[in-house]
C-alpha positions in Angstrom: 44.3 -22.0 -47.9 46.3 -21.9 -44.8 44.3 -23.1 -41.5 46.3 -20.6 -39.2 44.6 -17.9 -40.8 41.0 -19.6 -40.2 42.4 -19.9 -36.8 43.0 -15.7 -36.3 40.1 -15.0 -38.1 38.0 -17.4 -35.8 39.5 -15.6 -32.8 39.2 -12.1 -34.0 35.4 -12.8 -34.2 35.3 -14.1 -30.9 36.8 -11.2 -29.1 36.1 -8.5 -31.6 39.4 -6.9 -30.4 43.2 -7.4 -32.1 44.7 -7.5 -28.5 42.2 -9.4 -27.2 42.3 -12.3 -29.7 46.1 -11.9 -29.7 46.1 -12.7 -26.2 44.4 -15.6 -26.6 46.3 -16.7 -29.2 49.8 -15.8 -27.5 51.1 -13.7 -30.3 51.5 -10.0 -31.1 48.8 -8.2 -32.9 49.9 -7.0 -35.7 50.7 -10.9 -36.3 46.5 -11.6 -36.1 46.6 -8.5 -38.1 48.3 -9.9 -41.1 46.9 -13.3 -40.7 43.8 -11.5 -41.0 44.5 -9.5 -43.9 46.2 -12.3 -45.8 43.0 -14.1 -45.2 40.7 -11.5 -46.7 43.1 -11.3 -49.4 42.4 -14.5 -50.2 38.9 -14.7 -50.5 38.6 -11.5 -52.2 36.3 -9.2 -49.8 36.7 -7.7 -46.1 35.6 -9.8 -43.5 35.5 -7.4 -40.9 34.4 -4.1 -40.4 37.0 -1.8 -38.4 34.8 -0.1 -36.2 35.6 2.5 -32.3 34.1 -0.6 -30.5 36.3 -3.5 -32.2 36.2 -5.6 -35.3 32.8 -6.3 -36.7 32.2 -9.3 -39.1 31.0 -7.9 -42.3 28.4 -9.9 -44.1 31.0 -11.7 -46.0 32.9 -12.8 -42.4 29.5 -13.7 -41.3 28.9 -16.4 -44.5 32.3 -17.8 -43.2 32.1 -17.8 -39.9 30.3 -21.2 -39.9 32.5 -23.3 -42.1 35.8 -21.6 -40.3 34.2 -23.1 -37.2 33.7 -26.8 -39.0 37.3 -26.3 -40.2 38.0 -26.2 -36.4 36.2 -28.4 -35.0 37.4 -30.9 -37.5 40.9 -29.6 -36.5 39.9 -30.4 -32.8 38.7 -33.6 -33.6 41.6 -34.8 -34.7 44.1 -33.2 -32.5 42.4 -34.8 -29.2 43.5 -38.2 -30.7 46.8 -37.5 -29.6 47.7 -37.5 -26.0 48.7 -33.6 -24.5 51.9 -34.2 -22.5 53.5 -31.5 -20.2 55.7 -30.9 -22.6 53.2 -30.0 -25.5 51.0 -27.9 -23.5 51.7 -24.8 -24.3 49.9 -20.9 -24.6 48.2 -18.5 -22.5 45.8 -18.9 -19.6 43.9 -15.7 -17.9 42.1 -16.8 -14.8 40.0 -14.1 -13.0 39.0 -14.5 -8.9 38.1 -12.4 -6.6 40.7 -10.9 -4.4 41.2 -12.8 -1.5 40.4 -16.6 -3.0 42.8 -15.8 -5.7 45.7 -14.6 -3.5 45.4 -17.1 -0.8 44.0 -20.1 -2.7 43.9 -20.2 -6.3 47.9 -18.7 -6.5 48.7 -21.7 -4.6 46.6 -24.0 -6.8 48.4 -22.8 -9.8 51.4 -22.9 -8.8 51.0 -26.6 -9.2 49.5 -26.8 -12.2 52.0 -24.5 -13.6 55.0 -26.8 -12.3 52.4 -30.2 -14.3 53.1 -27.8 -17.0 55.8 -25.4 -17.7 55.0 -24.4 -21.0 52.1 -22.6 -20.2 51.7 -19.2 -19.1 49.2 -18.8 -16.3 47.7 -15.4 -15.5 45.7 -14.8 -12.5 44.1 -11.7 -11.9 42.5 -11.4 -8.4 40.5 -8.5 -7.8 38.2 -6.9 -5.4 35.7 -6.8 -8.2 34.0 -8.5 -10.7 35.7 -9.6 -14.3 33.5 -9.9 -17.0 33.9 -12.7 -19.8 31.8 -11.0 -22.2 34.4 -8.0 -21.9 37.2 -10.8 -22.7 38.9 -9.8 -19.4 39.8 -13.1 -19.0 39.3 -16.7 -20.3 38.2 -18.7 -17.4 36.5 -16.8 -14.3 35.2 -17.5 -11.1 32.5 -15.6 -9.5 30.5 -15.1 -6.8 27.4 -15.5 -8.9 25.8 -17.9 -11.3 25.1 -16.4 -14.5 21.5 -16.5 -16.3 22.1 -16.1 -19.7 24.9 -16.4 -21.9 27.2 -18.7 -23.9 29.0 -20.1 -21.2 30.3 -23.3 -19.6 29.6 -23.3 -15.9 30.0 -25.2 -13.0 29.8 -25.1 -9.2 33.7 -25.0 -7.8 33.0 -24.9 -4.3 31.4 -23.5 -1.6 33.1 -21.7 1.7 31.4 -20.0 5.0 32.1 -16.8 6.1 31.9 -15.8 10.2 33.1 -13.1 12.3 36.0 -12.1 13.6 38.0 -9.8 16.1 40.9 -9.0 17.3 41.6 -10.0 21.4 42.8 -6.7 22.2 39.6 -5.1 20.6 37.4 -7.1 22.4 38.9 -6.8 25.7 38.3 -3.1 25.4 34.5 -2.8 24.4 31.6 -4.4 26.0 31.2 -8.0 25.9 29.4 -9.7 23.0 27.7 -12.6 24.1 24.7 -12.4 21.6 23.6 -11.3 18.3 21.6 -7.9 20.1 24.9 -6.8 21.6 26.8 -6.3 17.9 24.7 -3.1 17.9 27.2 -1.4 20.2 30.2 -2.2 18.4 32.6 -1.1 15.5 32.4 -2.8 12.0 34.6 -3.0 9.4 33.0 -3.9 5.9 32.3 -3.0 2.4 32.8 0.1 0.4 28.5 0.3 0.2 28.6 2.2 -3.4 31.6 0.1 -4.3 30.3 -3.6 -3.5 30.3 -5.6 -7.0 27.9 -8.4 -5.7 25.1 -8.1 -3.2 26.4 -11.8 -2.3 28.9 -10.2 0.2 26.2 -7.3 1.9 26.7 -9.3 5.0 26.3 -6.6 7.5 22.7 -5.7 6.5 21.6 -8.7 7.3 23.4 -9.3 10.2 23.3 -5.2 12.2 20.8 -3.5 9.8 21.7 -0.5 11.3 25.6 -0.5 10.9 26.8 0.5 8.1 30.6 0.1 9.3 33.2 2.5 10.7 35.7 1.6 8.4 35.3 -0.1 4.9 37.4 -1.1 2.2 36.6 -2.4 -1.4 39.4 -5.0 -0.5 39.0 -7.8 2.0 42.1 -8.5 2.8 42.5 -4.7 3.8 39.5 -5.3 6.2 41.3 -8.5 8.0 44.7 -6.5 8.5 42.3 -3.5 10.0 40.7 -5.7 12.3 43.9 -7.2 13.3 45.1 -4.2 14.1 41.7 -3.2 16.4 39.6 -1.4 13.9 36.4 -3.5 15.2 34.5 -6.7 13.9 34.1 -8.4 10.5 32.9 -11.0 8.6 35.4 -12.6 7.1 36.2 -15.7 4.9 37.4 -18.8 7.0 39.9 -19.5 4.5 41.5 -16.8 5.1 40.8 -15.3 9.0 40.9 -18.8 10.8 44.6 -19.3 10.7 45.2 -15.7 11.5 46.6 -16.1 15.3 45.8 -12.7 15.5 41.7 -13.2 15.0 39.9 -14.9 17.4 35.9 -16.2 16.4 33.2 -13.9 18.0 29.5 -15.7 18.7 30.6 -19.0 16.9 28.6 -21.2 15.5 25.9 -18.6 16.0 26.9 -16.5 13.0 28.1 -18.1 9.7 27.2 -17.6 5.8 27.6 -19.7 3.1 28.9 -18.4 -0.6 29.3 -20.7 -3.7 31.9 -19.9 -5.9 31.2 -20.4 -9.9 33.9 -21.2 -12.8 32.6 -19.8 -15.7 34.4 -20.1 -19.3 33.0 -19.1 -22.9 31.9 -22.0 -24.7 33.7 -21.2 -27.7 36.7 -22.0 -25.7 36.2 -25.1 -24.4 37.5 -27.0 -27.2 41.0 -25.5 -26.6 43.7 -28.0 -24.8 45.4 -25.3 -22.5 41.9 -23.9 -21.3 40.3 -27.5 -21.1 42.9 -28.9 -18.9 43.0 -25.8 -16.6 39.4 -26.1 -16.4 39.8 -29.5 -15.1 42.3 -29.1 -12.9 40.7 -26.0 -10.8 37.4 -28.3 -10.6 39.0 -31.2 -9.5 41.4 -29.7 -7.0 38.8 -27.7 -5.9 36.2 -30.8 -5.2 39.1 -33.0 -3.7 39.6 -30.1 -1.0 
């Protein structure tokens, strides 16, 4: 029997959807398709159930699964004998972030790694909410918060504070702020409430509980150009507001928060050069900064 079909049928369980597992495997569909149905051909019964909400492992699929995955780990085994040189690297990479640590730092981050490696293609998909792994929306994700179940491989990337911001102009119209009471007479911009995907960012509760802001946005970066441009106060990553010349700090070191970010990846994925070396990278980069 032909491995590369234990390989599709391995990651067509995994992801339960053609395009998902095609993805991952950087080929068309219709090619895990085949490779599929070549398979089943082979050992004479359907291993998967074609179902509205994706490919379920019959009970056939489900007597395979575990030697497929010996098969693989064998395969594994044996291929991490042999050193992975830029030039053998090779597939696809989805890396989810949020918005603003994926457009001003990870892009940047990748950018190297993509130049280590040229073969592979690197996604990255920041956005002003959260991705989910178990929805296969991508392959490695970092997150605002620490998962408490599930099969994945976790650890702490790095933490980064938060404090607030203002643009000169605003402040020299409105009163003076020279403590925490006086942020009750001022403008906020913040949050989307309905809209926030982690309570890690409901800031302004905690610091005005009786703001809810004048101007919101489900995107951060929207909030720093608002500001900027006079729309009142925020609190905003220093990663990306401190070398904004048009920010200044407000009541600093008096106000700061601290958020961890997480990297997250299924387990089952781990084992894969391309998402191992990624993985590495991003930690180490990430600690050495």
């Amino acid at each position: 029997m032909d491995w590369d079909h234990f390989r599709y049928f391995l990651e067509l369980a995994r992801a339960e959807r053609l395009v998902t597992a095609a993805r991952r495997l950087g080929v068309d569909h219709t090619t895990v398709a085949r490779r599929v149905n070549a398979l089943e051909k082979q050992i004479g019964q359907p291993l998967f159930l074609r179902t509205p909400q994706g490919y379920m492992l019959t009970e056939a699929g489900r007597h395979l699964l575990p030697a497929a995955e010996a098969m693989e780990n064998a395969y594994t085994s044996v291929h991490q004998l042999q050193p992975t040189g830029a030039e053998q690297l090779s597939g696809q990479v989805r890396i989810g972030a949020t918005e603003a640590y994926g457009t001003l730092v990870l892009s940047k981050q990748l950018a190297l790694l993509s130049e280590r490696y040229p073969h592979l293609q690197i996604d990255l998909l920041a956005l002003p909410r959260a991705l989910q792994l178990s929805r296969n929306e991508a392959d490695i994700v970092i997150t605002l918060e620490r998962p408490e179940k599930g099969s994945f491989t976790i650890t702490r990337l790095t933490d980064y504070e938060l404090r607030l911001y203002a643009a000169p102009d605003y402040l020299a119209q409105h009163d003076p702020i020279r403590s925490k009471e006086d942020l009750k007479k001022h403008r906020f911009v913040t949050y989307v409430d309905d809209l926030l995907f982690t309570q890690e960012l409901n800031f302004l509760t905690e610091l005005v509980p009786s703001s809810h802001g004048n101007w919101r946005s489900t995107s951060v970066l929207a909030q720093q150009e608002a500001v900027a441009h006079g729309a009142g106060i925020a609190i905003l990553p220093t990663f990306a507001a401190k070398n904004d010349q048009r920010l200044v700090p407000v009541l600093q070191p008096e106000i700061a928060f601290t958020r961890t970010f997480w990297m997250l990846m299924p387990t089952e994925l781990k084992g894969l050069s391309r998402m191992r070396i990624t993985w590495e990278f991003l930690r180490d980069i990430n600690t050495a900064n």
